[in-house]
C-alpha positions in Angstrom: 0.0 0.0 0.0 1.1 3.5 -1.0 1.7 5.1 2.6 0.6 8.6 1.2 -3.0 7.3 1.3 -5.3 7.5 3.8 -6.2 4.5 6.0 -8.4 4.1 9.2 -9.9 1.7 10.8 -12.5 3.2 13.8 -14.3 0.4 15.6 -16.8 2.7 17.8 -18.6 0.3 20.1 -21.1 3.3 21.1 -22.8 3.5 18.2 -21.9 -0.7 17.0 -19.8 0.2 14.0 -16.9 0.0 12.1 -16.0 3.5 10.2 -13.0 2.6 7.7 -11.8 5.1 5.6 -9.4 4.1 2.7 -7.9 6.2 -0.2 -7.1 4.4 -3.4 -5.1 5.7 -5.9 -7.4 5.8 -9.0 -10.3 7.2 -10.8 -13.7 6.7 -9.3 -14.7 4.8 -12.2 -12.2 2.3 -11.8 -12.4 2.0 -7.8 -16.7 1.5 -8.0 -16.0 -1.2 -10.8 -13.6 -2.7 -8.4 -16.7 -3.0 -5.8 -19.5 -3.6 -8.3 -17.9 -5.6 -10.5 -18.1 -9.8 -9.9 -14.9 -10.4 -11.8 -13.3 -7.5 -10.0 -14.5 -8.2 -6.7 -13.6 -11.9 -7.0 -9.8 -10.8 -7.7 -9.6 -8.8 -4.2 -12.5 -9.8 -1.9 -11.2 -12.9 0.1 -8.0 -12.3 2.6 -5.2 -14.6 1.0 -4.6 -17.4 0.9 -8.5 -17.5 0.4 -10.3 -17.2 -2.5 -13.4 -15.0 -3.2 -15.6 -16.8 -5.7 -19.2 -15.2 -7.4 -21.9 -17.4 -7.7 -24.4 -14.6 -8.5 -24.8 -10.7 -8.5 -27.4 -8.1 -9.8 -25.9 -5.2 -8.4 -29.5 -3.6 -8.4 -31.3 -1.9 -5.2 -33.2 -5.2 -4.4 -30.8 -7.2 -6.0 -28.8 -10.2 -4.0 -24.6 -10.9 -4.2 -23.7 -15.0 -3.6 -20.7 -15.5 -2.7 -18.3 -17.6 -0.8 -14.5 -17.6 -0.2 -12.5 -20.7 -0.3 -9.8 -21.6 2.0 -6.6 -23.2 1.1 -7.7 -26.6 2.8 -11.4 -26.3 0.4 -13.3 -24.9 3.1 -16.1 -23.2 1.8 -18.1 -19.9 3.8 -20.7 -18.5 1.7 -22.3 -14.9 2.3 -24.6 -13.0 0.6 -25.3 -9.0 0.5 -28.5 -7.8 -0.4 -28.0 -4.5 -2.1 -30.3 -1.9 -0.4 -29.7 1.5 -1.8 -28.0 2.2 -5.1 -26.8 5.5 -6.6 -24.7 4.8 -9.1 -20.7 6.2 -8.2 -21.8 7.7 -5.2 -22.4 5.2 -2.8 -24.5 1.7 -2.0 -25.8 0.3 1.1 -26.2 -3.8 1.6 -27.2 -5.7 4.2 -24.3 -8.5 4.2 -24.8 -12.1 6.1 -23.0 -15.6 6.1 -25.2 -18.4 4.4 -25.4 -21.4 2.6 -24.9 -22.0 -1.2 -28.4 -20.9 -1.6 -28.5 -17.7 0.2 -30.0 -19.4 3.0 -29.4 -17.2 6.1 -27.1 -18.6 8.8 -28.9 -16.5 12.1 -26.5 -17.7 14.3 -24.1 -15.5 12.9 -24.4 -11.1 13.0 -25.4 -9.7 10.0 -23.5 -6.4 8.5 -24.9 -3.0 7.1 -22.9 -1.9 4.9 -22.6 1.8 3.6 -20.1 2.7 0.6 -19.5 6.4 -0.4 -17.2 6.6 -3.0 -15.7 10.6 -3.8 -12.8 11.0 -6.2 -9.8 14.4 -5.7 -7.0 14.6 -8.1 -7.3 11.5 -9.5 -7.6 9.7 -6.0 -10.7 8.1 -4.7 -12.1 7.7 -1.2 -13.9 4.7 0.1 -15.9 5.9 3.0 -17.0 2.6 4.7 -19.6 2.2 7.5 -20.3 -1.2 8.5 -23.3 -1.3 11.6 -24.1 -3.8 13.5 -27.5 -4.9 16.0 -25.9 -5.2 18.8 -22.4 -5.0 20.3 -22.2 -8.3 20.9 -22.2 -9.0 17.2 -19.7 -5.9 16.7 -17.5 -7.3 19.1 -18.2 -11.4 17.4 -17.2 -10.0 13.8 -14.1 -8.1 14.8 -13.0 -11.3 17.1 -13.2 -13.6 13.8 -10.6 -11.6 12.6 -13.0 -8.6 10.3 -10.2 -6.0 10.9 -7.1 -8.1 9.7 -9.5 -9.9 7.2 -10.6 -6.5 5.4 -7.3 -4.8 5.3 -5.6 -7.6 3.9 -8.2 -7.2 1.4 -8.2 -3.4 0.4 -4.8 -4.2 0.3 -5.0 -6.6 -2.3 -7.4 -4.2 -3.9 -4.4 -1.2 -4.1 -2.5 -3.7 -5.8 -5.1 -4.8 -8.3 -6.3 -1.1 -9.2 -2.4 -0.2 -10.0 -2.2 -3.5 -12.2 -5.3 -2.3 -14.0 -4.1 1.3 -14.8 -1.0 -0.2 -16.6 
């Protein structure tokens, strides 16, 4: 990651969410395709040495992403986020949850509210990210599996793919 860019990573049990901030350096065209984009997303999405793999998306308010990411050892965890609120290069909100292979929701497990806000300056772009939760207990659940290591390993991964793709 280029150090020049801003990164933080705010977990504000108060108010049960997580307020990451993280500046990529690249158009905003390129950055929302990076999010909206199944063939994007499936490059960058899963912490390594896991693999993020699409088995749906209609990225569509309304509209459902299946997913799951594959562990080195063929362990499979499958999510899905329901897209909420579209507007198109600005932002989108999702309501995120693990599941089965059919979208089948696992309750046992916190579900994540997602909100993306995406502004570009001087050909940089900020990902504002707020991810709420029900109840600290499931806050404090999600960042125990590992959500803070698991998501910046990811936007890493992200920064590297975005330089690749302006080449």
């Amino acid at each position: 990651m280029n150090s020049n860019l801003l990164f933080d990573f705010i977990v504000d049990k108060e108010s049960q969410t997580v307020i990451v901030k993280r500046e990529f350096n690249a158009d905003l065209s390129l950055v929302w395709d990076a999010w909206t984009k199944p063939e994007l997303l499936d490059q960058w999405w899963a912490p390594k040495p896991y693999q993020n793999k699409t088995k749906s998306m209609d990225f569509r308010e309304g509209g459902t992403w299946l997913y799951c990411m594959i562990s080195p050892k063929n362990e499979v965890h499958w999510c899905k986020n329901d897209f909420v609120k579209i507007d198109p290069k600005k932002s989108y909100t999702g309501l995120d949850a693990f599941c089965d292979e059919n979208g089948v929701i696992n309750t046992e497990l916190p579900r994540t509210e997602w909100t993306n806000v995406f502004t570009e300056e001087n050909n940089k772009t900020l990902v504002s990210i707020l991810a709420k939760y029900s109840s600290l207990a499931d806050l404090e659940m999600i960042i125990n599996m590992g959500f803070k290591e698991g998501f910046t390993m990811g936007l890493n991964q992200l920064d590297a793919l975005l330089a690749s793709l302006k080449h």
